[in-house]
C-alpha positions as YAML, in Angstrom:
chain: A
units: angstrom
residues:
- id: 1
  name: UNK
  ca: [33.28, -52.80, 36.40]
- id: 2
  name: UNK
  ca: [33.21, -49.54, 34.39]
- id: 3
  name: UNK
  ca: [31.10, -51.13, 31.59]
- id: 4
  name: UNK
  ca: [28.20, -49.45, 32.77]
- id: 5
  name: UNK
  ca: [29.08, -46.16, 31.21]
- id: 6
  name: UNK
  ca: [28.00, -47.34, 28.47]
- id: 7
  name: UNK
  ca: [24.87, -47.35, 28.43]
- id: 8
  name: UNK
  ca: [24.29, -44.84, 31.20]
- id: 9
  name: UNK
  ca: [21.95, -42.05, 29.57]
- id: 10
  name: UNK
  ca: [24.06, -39.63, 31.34]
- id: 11
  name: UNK
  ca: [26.74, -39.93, 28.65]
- id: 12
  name: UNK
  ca: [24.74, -40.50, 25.95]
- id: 13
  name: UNK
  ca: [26.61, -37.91, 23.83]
- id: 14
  name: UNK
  ca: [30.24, -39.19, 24.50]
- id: 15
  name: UNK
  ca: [32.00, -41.38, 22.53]
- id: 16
  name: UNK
  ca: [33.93, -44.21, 22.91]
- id: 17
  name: UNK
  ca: [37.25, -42.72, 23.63]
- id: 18
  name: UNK
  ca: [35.92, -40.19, 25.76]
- id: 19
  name: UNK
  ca: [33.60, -42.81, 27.82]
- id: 20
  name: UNK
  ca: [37.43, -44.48, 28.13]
- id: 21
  name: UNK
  ca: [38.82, -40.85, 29.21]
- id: 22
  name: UNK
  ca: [36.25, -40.83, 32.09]
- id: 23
  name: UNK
  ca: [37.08, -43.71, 33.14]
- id: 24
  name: UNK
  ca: [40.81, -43.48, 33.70]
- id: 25
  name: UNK
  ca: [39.80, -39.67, 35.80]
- id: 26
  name: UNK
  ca: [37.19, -41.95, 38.01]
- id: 27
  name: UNK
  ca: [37.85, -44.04, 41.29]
- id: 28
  name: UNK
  ca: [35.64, -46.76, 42.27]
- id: 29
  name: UNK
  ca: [33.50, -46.25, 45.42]
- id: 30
  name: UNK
  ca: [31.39, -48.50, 47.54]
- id: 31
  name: UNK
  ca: [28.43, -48.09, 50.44]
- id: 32
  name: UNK
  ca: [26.58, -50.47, 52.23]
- id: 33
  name: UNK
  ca: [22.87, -50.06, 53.23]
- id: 34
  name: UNK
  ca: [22.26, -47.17, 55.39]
- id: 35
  name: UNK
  ca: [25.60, -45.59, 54.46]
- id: 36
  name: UNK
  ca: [25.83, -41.68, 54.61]
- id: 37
  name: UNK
  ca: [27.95, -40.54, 51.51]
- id: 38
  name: UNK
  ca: [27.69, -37.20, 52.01]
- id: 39
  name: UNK
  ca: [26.07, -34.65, 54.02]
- id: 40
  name: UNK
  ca: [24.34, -31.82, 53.26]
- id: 41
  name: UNK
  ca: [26.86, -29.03, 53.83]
- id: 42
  name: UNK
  ca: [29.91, -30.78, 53.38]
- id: 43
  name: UNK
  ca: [32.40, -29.33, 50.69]
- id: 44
  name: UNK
  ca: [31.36, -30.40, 46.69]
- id: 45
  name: UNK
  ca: [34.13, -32.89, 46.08]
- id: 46
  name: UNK
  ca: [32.97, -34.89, 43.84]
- id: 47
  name: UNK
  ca: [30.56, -36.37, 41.26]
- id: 48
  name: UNK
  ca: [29.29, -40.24, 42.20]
- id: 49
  name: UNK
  ca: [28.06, -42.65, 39.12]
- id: 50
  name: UNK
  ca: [25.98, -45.13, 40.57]
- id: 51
  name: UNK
  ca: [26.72, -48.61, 38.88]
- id: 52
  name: UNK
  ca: [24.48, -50.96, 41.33]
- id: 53
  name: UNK
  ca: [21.82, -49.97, 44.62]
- id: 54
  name: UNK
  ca: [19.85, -47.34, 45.10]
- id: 55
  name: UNK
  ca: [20.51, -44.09, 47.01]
- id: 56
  name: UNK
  ca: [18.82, -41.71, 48.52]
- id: 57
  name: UNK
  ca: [18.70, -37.72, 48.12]
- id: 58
  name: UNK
  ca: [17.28, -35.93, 51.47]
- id: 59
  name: UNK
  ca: [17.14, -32.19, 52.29]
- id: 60
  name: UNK
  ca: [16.54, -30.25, 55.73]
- id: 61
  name: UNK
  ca: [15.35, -26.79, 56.74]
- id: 62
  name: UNK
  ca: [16.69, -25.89, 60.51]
- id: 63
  name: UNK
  ca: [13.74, -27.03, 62.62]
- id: 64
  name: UNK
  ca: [12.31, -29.25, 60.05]
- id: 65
  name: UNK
  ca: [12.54, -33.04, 59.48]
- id: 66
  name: UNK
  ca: [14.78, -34.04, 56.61]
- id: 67
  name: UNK
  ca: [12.34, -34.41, 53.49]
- id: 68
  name: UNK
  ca: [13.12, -36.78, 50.85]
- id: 69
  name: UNK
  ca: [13.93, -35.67, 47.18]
- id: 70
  name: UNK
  ca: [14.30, -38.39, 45.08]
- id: 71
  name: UNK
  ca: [15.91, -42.13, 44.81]
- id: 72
  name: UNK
  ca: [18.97, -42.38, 42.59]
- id: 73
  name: UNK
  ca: [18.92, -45.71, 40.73]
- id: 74
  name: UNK
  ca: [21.92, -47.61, 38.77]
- id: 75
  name: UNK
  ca: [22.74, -45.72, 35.42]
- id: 76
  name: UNK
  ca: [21.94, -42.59, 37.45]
- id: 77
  name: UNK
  ca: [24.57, -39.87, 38.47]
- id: 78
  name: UNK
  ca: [24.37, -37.87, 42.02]
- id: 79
  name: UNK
  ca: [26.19, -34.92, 43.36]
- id: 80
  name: UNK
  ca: [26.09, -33.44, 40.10]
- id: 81
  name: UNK
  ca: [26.13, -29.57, 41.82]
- id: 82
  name: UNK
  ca: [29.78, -30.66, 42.53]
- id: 83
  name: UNK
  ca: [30.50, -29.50, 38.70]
- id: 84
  name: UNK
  ca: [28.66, -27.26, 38.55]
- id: 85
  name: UNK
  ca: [28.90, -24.95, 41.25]
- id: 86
  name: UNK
  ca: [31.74, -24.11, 44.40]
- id: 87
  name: UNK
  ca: [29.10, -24.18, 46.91]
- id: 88
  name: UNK
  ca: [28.19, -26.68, 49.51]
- id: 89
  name: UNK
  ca: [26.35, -29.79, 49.06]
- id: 90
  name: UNK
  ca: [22.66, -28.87, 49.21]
- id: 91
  name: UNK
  ca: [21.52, -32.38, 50.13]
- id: 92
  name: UNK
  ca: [22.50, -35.32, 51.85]
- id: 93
  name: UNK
  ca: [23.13, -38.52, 50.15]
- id: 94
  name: UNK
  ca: [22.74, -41.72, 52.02]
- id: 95
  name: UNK
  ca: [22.87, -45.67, 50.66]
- id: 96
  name: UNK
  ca: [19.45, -47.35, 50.27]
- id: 97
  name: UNK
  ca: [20.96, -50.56, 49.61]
- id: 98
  name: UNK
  ca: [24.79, -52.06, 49.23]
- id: 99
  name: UNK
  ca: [25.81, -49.20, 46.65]
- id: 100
  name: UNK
  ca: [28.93, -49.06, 44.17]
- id: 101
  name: UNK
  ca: [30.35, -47.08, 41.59]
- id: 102
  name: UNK
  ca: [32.79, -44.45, 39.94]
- id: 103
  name: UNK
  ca: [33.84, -41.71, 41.71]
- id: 104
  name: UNK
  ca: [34.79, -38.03, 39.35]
- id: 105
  name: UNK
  ca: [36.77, -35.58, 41.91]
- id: 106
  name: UNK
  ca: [36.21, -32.16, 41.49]
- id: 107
  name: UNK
  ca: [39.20, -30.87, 40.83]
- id: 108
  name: UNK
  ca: [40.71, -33.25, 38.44]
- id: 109
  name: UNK
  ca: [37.29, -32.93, 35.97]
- id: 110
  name: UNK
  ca: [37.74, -29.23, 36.37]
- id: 111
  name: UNK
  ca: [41.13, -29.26, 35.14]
- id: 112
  name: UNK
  ca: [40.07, -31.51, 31.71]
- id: 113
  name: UNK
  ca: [37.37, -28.75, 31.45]
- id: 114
  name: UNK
  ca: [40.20, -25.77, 31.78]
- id: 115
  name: UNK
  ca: [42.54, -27.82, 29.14]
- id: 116
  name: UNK
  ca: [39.37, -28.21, 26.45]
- id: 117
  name: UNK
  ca: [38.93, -31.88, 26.61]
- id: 118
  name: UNK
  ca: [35.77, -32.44, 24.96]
- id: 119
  name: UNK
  ca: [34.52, -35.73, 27.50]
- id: 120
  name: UNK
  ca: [34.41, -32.68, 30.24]
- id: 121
  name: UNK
  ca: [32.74, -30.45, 27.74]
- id: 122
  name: UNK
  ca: [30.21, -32.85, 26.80]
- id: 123
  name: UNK
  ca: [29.34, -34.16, 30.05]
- id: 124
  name: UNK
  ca: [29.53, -30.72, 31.98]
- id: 125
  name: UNK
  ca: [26.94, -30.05, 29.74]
- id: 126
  name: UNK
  ca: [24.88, -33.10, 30.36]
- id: 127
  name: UNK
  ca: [24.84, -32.08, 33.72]
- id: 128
  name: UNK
  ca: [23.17, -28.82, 33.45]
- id: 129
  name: UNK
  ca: [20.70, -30.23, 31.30]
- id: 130
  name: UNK
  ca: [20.42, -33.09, 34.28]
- id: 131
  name: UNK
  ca: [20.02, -30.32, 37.11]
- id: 132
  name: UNK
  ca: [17.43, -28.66, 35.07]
- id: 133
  name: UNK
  ca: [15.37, -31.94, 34.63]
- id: 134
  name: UNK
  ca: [15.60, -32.70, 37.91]
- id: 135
  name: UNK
  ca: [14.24, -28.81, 39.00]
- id: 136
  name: UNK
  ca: [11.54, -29.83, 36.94]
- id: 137
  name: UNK
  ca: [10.41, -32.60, 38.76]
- id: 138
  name: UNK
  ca: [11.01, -30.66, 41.95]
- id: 139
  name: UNK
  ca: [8.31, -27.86, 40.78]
- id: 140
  name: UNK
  ca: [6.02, -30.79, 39.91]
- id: 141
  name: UNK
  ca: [5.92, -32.23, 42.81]
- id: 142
  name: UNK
  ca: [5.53, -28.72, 44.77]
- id: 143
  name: UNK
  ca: [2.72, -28.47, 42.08]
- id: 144
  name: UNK
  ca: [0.61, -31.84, 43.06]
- id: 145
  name: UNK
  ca: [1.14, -30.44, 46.91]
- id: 146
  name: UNK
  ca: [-2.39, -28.84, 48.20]
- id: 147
  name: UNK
  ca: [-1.62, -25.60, 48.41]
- id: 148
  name: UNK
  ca: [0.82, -23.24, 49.90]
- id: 149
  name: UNK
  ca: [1.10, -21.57, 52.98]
- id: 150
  name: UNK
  ca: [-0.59, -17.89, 52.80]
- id: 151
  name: UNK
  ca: [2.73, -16.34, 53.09]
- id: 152
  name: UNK
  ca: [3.78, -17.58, 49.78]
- id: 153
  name: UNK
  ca: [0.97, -16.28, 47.79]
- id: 154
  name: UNK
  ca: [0.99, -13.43, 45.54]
- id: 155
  name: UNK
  ca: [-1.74, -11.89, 43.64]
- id: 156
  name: UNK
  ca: [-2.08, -13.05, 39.99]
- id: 157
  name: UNK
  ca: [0.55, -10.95, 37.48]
- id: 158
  name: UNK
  ca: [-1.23, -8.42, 34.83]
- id: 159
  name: UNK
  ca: [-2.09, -10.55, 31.92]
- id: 160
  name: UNK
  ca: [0.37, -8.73, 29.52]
- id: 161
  name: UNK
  ca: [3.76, -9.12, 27.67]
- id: 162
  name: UNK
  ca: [4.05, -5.36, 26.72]
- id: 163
  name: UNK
  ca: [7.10, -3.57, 27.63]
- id: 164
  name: UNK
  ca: [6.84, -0.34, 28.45]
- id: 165
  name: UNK
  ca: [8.92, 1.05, 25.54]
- id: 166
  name: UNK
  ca: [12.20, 0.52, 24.25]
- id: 167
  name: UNK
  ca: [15.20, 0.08, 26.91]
- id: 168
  name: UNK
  ca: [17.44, 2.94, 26.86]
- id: 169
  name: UNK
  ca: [20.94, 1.74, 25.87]
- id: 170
  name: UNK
  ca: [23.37, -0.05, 28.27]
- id: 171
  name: UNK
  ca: [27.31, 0.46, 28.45]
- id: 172
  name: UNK
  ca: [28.62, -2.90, 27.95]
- id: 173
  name: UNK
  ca: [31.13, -1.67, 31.01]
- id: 174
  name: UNK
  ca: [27.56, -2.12, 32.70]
- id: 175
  name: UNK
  ca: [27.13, -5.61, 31.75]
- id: 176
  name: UNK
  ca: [30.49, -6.60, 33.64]
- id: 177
  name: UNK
  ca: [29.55, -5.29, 36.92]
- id: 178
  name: UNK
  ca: [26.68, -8.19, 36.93]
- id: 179
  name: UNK
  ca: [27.60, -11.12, 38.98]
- id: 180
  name: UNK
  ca: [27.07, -13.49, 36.37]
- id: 181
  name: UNK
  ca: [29.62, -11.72, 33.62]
- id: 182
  name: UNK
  ca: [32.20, -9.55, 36.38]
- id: 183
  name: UNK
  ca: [34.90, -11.64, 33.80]
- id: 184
  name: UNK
  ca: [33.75, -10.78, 30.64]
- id: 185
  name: UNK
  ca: [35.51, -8.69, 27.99]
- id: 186
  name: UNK
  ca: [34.07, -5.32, 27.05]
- id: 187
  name: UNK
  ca: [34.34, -6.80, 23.61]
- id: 188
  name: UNK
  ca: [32.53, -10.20, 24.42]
- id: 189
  name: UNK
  ca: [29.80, -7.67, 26.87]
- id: 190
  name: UNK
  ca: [29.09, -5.85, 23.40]
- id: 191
  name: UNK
  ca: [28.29, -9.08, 21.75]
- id: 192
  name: UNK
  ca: [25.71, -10.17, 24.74]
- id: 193
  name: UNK
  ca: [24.10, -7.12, 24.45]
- id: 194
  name: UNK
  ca: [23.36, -7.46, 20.57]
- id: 195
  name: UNK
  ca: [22.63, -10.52, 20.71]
- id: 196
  name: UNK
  ca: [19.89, -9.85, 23.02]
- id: 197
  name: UNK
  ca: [17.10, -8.31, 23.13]
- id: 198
  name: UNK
  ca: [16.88, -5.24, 25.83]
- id: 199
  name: UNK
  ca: [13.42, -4.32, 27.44]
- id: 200
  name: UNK
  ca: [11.94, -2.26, 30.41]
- id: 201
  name: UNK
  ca: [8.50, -3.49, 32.20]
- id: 202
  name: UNK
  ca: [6.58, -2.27, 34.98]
- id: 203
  name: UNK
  ca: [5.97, -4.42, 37.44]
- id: 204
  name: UNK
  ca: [3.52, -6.91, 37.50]
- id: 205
  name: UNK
  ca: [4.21, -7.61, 33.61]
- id: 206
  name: UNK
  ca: [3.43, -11.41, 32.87]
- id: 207
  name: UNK
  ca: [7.05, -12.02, 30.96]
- id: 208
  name: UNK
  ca: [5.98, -16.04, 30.06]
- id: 209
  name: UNK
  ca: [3.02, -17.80, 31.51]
- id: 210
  name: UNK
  ca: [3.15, -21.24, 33.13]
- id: 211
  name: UNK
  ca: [3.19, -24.27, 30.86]
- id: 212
  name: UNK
  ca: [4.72, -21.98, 27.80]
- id: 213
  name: UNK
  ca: [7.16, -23.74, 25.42]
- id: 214
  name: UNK
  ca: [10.47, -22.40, 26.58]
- id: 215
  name: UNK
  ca: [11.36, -19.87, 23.58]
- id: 216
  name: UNK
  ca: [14.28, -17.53, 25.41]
- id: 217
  name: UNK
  ca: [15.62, -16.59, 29.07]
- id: 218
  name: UNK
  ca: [15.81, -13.38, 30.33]
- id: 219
  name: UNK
  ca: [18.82, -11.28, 32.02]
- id: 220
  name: UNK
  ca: [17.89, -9.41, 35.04]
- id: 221
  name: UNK
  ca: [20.16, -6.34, 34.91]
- id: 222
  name: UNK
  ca: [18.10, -4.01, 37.10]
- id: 223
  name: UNK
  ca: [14.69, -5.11, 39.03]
- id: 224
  name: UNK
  ca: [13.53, -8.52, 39.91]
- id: 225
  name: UNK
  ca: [11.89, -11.70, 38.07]
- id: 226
  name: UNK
  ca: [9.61, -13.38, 39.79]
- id: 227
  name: UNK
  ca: [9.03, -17.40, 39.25]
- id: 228
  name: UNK
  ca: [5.51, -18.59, 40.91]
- id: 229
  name: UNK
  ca: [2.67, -21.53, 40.14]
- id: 230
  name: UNK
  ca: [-0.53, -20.29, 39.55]
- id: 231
  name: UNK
  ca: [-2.60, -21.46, 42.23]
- id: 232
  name: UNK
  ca: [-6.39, -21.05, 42.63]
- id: 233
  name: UNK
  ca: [-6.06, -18.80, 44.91]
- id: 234
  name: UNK
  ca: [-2.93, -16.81, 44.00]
- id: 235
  name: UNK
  ca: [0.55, -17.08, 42.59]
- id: 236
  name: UNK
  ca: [2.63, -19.19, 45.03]
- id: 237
  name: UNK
  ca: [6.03, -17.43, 44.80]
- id: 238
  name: UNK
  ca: [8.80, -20.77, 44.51]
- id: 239
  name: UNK
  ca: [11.98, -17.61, 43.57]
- id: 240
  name: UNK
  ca: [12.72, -14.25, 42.74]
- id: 241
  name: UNK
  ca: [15.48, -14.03, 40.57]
- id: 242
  name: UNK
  ca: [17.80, -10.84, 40.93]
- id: 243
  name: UNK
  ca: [20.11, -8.80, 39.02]
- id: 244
  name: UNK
  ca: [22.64, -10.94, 37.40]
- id: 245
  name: UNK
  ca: [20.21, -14.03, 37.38]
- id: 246
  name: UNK
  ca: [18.84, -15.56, 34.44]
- id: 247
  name: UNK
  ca: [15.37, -16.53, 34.43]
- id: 248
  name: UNK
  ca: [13.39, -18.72, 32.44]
- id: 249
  name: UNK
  ca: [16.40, -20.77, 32.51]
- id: 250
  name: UNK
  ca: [15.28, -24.40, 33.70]
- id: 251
  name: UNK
  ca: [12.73, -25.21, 30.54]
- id: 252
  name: UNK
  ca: [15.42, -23.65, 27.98]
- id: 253
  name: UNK
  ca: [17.60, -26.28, 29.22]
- id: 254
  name: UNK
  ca: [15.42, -29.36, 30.29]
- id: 255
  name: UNK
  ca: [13.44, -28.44, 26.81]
- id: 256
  name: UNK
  ca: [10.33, -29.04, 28.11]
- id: 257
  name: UNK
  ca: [7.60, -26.62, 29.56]
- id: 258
  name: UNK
  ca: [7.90, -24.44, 32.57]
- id: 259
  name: UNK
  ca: [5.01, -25.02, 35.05]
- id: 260
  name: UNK
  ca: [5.85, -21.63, 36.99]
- id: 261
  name: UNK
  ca: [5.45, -18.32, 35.49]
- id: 262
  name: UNK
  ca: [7.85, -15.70, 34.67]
- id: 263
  name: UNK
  ca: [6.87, -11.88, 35.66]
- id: 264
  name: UNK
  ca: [8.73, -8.42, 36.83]
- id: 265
  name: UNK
  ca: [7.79, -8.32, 40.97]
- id: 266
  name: UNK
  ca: [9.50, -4.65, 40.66]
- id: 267
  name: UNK
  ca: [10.01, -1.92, 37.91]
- id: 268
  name: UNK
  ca: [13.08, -4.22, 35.95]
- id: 269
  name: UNK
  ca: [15.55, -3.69, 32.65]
- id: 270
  name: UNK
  ca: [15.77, -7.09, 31.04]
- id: 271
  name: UNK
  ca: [17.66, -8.74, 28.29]
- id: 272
  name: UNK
  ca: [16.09, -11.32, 26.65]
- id: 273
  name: UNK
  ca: [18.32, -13.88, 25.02]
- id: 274
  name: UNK
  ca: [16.47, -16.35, 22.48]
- id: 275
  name: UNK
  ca: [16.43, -20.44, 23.30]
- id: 276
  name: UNK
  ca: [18.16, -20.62, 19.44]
- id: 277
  name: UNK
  ca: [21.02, -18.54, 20.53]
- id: 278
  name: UNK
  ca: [21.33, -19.53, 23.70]
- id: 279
  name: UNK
  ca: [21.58, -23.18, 22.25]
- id: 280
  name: UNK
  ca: [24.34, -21.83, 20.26]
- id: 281
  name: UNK
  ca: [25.94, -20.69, 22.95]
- id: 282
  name: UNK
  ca: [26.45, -24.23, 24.35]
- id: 283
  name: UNK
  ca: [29.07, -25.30, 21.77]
- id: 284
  name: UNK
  ca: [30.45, -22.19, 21.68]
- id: 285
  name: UNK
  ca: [34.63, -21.76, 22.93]
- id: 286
  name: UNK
  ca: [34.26, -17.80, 22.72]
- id: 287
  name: UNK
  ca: [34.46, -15.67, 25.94]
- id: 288
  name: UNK
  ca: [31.12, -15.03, 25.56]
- id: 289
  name: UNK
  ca: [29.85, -18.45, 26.04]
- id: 290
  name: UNK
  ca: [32.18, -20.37, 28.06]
- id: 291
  name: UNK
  ca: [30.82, -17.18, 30.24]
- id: 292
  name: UNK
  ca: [26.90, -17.40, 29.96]
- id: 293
  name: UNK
  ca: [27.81, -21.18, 30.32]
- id: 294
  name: UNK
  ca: [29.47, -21.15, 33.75]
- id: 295
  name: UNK
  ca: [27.03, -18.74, 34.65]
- id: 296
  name: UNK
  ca: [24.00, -21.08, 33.46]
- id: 297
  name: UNK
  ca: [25.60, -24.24, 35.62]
- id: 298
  name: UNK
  ca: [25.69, -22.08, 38.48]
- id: 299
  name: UNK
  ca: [22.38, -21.00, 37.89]
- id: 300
  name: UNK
  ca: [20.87, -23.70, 37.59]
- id: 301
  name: UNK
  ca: [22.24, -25.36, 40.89]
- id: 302
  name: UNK
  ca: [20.92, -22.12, 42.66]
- id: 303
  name: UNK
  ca: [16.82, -22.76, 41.20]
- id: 304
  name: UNK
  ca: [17.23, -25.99, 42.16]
- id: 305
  name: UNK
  ca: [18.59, -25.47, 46.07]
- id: 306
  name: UNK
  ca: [15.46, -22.85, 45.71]
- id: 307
  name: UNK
  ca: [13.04, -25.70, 44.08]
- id: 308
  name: UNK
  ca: [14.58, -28.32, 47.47]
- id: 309
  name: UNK
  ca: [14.06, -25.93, 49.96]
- id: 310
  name: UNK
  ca: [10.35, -24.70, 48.91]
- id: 311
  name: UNK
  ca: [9.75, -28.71, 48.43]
- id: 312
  name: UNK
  ca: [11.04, -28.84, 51.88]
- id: 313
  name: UNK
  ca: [9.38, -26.42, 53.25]
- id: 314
  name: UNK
  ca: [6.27, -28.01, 51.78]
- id: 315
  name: UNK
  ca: [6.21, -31.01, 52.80]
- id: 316
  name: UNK
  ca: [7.36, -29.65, 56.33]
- id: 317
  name: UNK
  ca: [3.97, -27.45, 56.63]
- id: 318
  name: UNK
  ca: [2.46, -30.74, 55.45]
- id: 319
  name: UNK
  ca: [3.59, -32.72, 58.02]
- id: 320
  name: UNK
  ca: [3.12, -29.90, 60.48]
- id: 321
  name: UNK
  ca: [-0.66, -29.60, 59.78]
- id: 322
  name: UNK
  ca: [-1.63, -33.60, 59.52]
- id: 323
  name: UNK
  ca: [-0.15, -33.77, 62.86]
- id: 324
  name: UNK
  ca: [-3.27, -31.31, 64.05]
- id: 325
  name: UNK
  ca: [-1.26, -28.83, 64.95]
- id: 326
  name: UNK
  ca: [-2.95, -25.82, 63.47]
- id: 327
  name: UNK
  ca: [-5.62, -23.94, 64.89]
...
């Protein structure tokens, strides 16, 4: 039954053993047609590696209809957040047809991850780049949508990348009292902050325009990023990232272009981190990175709830408006 691993593009960087490793930490699992798997809410238990069928992947705003996300298809993983991130399940997942498949608990993957084993190294980083992918093709679709509502619009950032002047230093004690790095070692903090690159810019400051090739990500240590699609008629605003958030993060890891842009919606101190080192980073055991990486995972599962629930909220007004009720 497990053959399917094999060629699933998922785990396209394991090898043979470690495909085999997976396999003996998996449980099969099996839906029939209109089957709810999980609900949105419900505790992240698990990863679910879809061998035949198709699923479903539907998200709700209170008050709105349940939108649908994508269609999961054999060869395909789901519930990939459970990895990734403690939080609840952001979706629900529901059986499109007779379904079956492996099942990867939580907690046991975790545990290969804490003991170094690289099939959980390799595919916990599949999965990020997987999240990030699939982000993307949340923004496009918010893209190909008509328009926004005129609450989301912004007016256009100033068309600049110049800092105002050279950040001032930071304590690396600093560094630790971000969410993202409260862990880290005052030695390993040190090393982030040379690594990087440290700036101040007013706001307004266009920090990477839409459709750029993703070249770095930026640390938000004071201020706020903002993340919007140019529209005709203003930037529609899809996040704001905060202190302790990466931004830029999605087209670093997807390795494709970013069709939001990247600018400071406040007064902010940034550190930008390069796409080379942050690459680096990846394969990295040090503090440092096995830090910025858990960070990036959850990350990335938070820009993609933000991604669902401005689809959502899309496709909502959508609905809302065909239906003639607007005056």
């Amino acid at each position: 039954m497990a053959d399917f691993l094999d060629a699933m593009p998922l785990l396209a960087a394991l090898d043979e053993d470690e495909r085999a490793e997976l396999r003996l930490a998996a449980i099969p699992f099996a839906a029939t047609q209109g089957e709810r798997i999980f609900r949105q809410g419900d505790p992240p238990t698990c990863l679910y590696l879809l061998e035949r069928g198709e699923l479903e992947i539907a998200t709700r705003i209170p008050g709105d209809p349940a939108a649908s996300v994508s269609r999961i298809e054999p060869g395909e993983a789901v519930g990939e957040f459970a990895l990734l991130d403690p939080g609840p399940r952001s979706a629900s997942v529901s059986a499109l047809a007779d379904s079956s498949g492996l099942v990867l608990g939580r907690d046991h993957f975790l545990a290969m991850v804490t003991e170094g084993r690289p099939a959980a190294i390799k595919l916990l980083d599949a999965l990020r780049v997987l999240t990030a992918r699939r982000t993307l093709a949340t923004l496009h679709r918010i893209g190909e949508g008509s328009g926004a509502a005129r609450c989301e619009l912004r007016a256009f950032p100033a068309d600049s990348k110049t800092p105002e002047g050279a950040a001032q230093p930071v304590a690396a004690a600093l560094v630790t009292t971000l969410s993202a790095f409260s862990g880290l070692a005052l030695d390993d903090a040190a090393r982030l902050l040379a690594e990087g690159e440290a700036v101040d810019v007013a706001r307004g400051v266009l920090l990477a325009p839409a459709e750029a090739a993703p070249d770095g990500i930026f640390l938000v240590q004071r201020g706020a990023v903002r993340a919007g699609l140019p529209r005709a008629d203003g930037l529609e605003q899809v996040m704001i990232h905060a202190p302790g958030d990466f931004a830029g993060l999605t087209p670093v890891f997807a390795d494709q272009p970013y069709p939001l842009s990247l600018s400071a919606a406040e007064p902010s101190r940034l550190l930008r981190i390069g796409a080379a080192q942050f690459h680096e980073w990846r394969t990295d055991r040090s503090g440092l990175a096995r830090a910025a990486m858990e960070a990036a995972g959850r990350q990335l599962v938070r820009d993609q709830r933000r991604a669902n629930r401005h689809l959502g909220r899309a496709l909502a007004l959508g609905w809302f408006n065909r239906a003639g009720n607007v005056a």
